[in-house]
C-alpha positions as CSV (number, residue, x, y, z in Angstrom):
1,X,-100.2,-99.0,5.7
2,X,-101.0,-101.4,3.0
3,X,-104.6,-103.6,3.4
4,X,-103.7,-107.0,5.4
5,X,-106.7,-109.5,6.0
6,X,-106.3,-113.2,6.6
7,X,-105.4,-115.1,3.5
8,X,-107.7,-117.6,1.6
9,X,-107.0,-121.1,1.3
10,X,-106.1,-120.2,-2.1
11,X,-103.4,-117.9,-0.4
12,X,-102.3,-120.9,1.9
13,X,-101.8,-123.0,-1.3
14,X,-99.0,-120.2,-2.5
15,X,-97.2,-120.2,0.3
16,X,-94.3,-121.2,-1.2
17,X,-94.7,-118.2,-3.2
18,X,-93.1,-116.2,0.4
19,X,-90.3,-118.8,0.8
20,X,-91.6,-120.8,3.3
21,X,-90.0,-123.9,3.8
22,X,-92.1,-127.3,2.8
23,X,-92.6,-127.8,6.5
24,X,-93.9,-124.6,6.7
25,X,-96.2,-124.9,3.9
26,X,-98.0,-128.1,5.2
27,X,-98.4,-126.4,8.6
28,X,-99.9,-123.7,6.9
29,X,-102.5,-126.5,4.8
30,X,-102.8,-128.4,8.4
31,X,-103.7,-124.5,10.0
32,X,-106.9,-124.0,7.5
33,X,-108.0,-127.9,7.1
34,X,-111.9,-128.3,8.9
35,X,-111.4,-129.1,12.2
36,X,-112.6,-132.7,11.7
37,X,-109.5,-133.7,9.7
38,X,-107.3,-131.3,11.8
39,X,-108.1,-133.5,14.6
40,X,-107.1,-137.2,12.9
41,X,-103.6,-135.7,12.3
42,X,-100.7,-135.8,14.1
43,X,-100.3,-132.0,16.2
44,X,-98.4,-130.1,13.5
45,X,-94.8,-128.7,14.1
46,X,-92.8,-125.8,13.2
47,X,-89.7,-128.7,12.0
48,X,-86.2,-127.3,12.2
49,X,-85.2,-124.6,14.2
50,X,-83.0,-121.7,14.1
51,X,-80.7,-120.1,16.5
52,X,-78.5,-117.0,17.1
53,X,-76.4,-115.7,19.9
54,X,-78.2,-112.6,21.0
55,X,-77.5,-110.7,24.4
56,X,-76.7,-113.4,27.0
57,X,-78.3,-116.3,24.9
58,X,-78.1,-118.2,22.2
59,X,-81.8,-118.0,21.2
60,X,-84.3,-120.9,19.5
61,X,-86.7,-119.7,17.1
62,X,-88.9,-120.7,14.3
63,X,-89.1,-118.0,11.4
64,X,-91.6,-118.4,8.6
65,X,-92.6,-115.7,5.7
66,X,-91.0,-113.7,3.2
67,X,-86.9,-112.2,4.4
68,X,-87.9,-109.1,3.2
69,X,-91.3,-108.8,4.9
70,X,-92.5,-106.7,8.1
71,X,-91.6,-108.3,10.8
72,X,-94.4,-109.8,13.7
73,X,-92.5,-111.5,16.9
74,X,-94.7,-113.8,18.8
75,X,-93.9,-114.1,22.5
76,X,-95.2,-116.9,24.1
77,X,-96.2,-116.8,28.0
78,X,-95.8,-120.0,30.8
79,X,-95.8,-122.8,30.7
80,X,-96.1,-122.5,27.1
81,X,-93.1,-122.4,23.9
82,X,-93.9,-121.6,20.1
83,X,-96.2,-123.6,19.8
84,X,-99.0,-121.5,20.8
85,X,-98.7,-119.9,17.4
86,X,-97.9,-123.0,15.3
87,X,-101.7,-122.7,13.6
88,X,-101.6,-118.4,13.9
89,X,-97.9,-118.4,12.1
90,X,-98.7,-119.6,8.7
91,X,-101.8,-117.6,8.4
92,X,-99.5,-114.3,9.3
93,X,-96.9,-116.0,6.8
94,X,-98.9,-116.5,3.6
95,X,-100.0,-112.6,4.1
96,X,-96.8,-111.4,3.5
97,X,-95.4,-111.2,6.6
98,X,-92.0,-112.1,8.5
99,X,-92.6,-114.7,11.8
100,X,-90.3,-114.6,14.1
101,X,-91.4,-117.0,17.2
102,X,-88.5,-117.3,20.0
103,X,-88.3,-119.4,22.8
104,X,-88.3,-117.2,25.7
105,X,-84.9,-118.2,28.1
106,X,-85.7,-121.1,30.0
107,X,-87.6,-122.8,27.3
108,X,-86.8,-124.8,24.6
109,X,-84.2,-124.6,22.7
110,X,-82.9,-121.0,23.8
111,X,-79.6,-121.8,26.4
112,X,-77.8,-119.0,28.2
113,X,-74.1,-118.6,26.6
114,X,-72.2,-118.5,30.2
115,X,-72.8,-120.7,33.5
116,X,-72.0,-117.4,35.5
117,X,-75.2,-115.6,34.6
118,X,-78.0,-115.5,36.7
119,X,-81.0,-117.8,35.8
120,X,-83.5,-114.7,36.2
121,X,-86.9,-114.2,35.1
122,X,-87.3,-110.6,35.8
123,X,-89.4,-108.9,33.7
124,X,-87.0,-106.5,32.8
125,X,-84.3,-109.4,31.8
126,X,-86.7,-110.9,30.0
127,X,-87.6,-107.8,27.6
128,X,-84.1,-107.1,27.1
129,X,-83.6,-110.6,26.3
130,X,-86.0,-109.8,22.8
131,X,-84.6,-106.3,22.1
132,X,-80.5,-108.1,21.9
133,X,-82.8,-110.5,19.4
134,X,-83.9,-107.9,17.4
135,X,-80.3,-106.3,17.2
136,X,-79.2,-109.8,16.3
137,X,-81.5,-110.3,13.3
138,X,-81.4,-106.9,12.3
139,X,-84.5,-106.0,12.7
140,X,-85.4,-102.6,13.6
141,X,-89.1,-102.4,13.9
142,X,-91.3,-105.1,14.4
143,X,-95.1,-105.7,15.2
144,X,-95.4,-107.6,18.7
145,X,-97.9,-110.4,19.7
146,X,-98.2,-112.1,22.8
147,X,-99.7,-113.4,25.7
148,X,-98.8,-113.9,29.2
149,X,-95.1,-113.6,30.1
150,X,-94.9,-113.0,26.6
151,X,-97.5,-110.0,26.6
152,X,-95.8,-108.2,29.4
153,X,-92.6,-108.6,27.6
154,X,-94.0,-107.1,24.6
155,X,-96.1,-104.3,26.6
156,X,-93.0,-103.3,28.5
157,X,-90.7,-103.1,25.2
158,X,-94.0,-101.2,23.4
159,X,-93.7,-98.7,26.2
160,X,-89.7,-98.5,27.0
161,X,-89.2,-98.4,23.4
162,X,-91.7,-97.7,21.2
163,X,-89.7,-97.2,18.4
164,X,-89.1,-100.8,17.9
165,X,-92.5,-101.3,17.8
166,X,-95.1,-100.9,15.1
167,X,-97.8,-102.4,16.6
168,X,-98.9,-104.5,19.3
169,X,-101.6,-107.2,20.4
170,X,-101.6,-108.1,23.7
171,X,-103.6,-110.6,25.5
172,X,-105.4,-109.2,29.1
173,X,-103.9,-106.3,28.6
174,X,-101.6,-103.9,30.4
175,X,-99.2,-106.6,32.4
176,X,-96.5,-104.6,33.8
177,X,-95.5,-105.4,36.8
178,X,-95.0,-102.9,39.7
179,X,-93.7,-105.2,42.6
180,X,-94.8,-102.6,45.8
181,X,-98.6,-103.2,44.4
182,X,-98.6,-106.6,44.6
183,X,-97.5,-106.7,48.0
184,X,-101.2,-105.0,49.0
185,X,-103.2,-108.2,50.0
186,X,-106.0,-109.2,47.8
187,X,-109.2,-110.6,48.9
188,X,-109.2,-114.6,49.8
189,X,-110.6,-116.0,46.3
190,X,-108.6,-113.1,44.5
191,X,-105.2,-115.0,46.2
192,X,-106.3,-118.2,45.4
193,X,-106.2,-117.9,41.9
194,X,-103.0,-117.5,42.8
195,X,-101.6,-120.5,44.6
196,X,-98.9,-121.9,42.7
197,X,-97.2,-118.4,43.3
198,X,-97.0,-119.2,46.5
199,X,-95.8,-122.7,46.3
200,X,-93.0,-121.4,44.4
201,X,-92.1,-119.6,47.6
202,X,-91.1,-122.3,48.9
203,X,-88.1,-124.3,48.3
204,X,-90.4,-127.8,48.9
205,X,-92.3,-125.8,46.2
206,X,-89.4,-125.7,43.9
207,X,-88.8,-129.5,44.6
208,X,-91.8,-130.2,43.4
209,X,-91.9,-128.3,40.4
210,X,-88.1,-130.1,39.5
211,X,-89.8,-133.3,39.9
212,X,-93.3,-132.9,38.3
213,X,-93.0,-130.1,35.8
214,X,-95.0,-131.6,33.4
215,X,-97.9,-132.5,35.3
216,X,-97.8,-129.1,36.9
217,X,-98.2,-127.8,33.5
218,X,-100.5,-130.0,32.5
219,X,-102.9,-128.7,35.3
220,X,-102.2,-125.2,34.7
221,X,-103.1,-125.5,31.0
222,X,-106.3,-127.2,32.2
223,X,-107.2,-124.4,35.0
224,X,-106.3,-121.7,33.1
225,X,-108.0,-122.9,29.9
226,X,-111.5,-125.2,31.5
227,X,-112.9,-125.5,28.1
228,X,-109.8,-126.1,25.8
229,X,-110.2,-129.4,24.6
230,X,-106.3,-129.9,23.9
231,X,-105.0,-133.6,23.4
232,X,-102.1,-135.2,25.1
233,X,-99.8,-135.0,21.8
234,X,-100.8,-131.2,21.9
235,X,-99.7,-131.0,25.3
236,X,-96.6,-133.1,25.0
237,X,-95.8,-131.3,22.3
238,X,-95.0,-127.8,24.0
239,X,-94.1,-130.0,27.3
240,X,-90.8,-131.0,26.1
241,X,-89.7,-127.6,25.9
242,X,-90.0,-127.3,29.9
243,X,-86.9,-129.7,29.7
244,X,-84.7,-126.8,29.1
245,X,-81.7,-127.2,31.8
246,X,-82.4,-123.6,32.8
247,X,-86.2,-123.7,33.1
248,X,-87.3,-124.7,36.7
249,X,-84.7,-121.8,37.9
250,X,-85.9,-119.3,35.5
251,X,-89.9,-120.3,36.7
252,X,-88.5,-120.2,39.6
253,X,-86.8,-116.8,40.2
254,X,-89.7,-115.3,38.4
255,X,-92.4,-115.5,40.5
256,X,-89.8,-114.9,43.6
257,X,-88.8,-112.1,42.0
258,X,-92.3,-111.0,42.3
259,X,-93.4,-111.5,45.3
260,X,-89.9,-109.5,46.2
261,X,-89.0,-112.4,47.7
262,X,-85.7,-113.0,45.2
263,X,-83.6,-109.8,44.4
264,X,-82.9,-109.2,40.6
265,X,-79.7,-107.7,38.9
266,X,-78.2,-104.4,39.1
267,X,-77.9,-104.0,35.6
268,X,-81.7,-104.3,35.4
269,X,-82.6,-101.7,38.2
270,X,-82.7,-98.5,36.3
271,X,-85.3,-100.1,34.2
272,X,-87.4,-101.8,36.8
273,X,-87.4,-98.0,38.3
274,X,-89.2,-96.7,35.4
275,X,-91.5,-99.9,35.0
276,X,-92.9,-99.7,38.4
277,X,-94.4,-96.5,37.3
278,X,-96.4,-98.1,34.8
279,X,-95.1,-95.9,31.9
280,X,-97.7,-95.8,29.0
281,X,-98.1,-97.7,25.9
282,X,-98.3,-95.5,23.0
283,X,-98.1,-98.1,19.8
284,X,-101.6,-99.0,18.0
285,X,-102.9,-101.8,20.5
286,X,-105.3,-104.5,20.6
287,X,-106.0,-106.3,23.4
288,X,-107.4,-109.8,23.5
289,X,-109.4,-111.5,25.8
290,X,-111.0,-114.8,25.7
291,X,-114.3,-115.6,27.3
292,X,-113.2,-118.6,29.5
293,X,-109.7,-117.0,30.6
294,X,-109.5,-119.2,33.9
295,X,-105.6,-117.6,34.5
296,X,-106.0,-114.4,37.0
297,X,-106.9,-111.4,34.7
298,X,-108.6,-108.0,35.0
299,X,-112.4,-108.6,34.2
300,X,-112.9,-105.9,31.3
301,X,-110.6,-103.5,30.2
302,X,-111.4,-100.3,32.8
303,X,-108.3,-101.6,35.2
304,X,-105.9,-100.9,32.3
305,X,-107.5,-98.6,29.4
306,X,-105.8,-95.2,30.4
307,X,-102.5,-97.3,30.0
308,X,-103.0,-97.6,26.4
309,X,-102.6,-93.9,25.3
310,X,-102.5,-94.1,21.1
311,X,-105.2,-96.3,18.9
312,X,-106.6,-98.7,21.1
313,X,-109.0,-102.0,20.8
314,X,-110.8,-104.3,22.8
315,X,-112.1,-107.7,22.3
316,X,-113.3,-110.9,23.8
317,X,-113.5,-114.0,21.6
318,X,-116.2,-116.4,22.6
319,X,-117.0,-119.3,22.3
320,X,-115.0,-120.9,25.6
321,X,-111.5,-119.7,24.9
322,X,-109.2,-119.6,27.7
323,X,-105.9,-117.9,28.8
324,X,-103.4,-119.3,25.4
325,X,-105.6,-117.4,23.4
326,X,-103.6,-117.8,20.0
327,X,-103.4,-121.8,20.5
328,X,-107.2,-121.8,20.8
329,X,-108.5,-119.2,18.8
330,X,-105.7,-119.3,16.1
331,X,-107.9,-116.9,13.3
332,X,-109.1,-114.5,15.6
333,X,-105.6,-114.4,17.3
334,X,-103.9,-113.9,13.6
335,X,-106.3,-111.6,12.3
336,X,-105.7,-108.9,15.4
337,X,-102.4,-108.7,14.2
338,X,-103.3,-108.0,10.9
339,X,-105.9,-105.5,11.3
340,X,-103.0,-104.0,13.6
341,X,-100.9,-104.2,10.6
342,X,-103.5,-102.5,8.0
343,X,-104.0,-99.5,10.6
344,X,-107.9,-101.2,11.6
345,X,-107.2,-100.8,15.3
């Protein structure tokens, strides 16, 4: 695999050079700016979007980079959109690479193409949801990064089908879910971290969500990242993607799902099966972990290493990063896919 390290400014300054677009290229200027101007400007934006019917949906995404380039798809978690990569994206961009950052369903602009289908946030749906994308772009191998929804989205398509996959960074981990182990109680603080699970349960919980989804968020962001400094345009900025028609139901089912307290789709049980027994994951991995991760995670990597059965990394970035690792740490986040890209796992 060809050498890939993260581009000068000089590199930044070419962008155009890879066909981004001009929006692009002042995101990618905004991206490597010193943090004290970064901070007088207005939250930068990926502009225009694109979209393509893929599977069930017709899908919004941001590309960036060269056509021809290898291909990275960023999968952001909840209550998230793209714009946890809008500062990582240009930096993977002006190295030569192809950026594909979809809204997951529920978020954004992604809308399902028929009113019959079931608004469900199965883990298994959701995979297959980035594979039809893939088909639909014509893409046949990509490298995957992701956190949180979107990290067990790209672990479960690195292990069901690792031939779409060149590579993989995944924040906390192996996050496959296996629905008859979570049903084994944890201890009191261990559940805790989980309450909004359980308000989701409920349908006074679901109310609530309806009603104050972006406050909910807002406190999520701030429990699950303590020391992330975010501003309210930063927040707003993602926040207006939870106004998807779709979303609350897709949150929703998710976490019911679970809990198996919402049944999925038949179509989807043959691959729940074989996810439940926590296949491994045989791509060259990296896993990310920030030091201030307030979101429930395994503490170290021994709950999950034996998962990860090819070239494997660890490593925790300090300095008080929390769970939306690539939003917060945007050049360590981008440079994990690189070195997964030049074979430095």
């Amino acid at each position: 695999m060809p050498h890939l390290s993260l581009p000068s400014r000089r590199l930044f300054l070419g962008t155009a050079a890879f066909g981004l677009t001009a929006a692009a290229t002042e995101l990618a200027l905004a991206a490597s700016a010193p943090e004290a101007v970064r901070a007088e400007r207005a939250p930068a934006s990926f502009g225009p979007l694109r979209q393509i019917d893929a599977g069930l949906l017709n899908v919004g995404y941001a590309e960036l980079g060269p056509a021809d380039g290898r291909v990275v798809i960023l999968l952001h978690g909840w209550p998230y959109d793209i714009h946890s990569f809008v500062d990582v994206a240009p930096r993977l961009a002006a190295a030569g690479l192809r950026v594909i950052a979809p809204h997951l369903r529920g978020h954004g602009s992604t809308r399902f193409l028929s009113s019959a289908t079931l608004r469900n946030g199965q883990q298994g749906a959701v995979a297959l949801d980035i594979v039809a994308l893939m088909d639909a772009l014509k893409i046949r191998q990509a490298l995957f990064a992701a956190f949180d929804w979107g990290a067990r989205t790209a672990d479960i398509i690195a292990a069901m089908w690792p031939e779409r996959v060149e590579g993989l960074v995944s924040v906390s981990g192996y996050l496959i879910n296996n629905r008859e182990a979570i049903k084994a109680p944890l201890p009191p603080a261990g559940e805790y971290t989980w309450w909004y699970q359980f308000y989701f349960a409920t349908e006074h919980g679901k109310a609530g969500y309806e009603k104050y989804r972006h406050d909910f968020a807002k406190l999520i962001w701030k429990t699950a990242s303590p020391r992330w400094d975010f501003s309210d345009a930063e927040f707003d900025r993602s926040a207006a993607s939870f106004d998807n028609p779709d979303h609350v139901d897709v949150v929703i089912h998710n976490y019911r799902w679970r809990q198996s307290l919402a049944e999925g789709e038949p179509r989807y049980d043959e691959l729940e099966r074989q996810l439940a027994a926590g296949p491994a994951i045989t791509v060259p991995t990296i896993v990310l972990e920030g030091d201030a991760n307030g979101a429930p995670h395994a503490t170290g990597d021994a709950a999950f290493r034996k998962k990860f059965t090819g070239p494997y990394g660890y490593r925790v970035i300090t300095g008080g990063v929390g769970h939306n690792l690539p939003q917060e740490a945007p050049r360590e986040f981008a440079q994990a896919v690189l070195d997964v890209a030049g074979g430095r796992v």
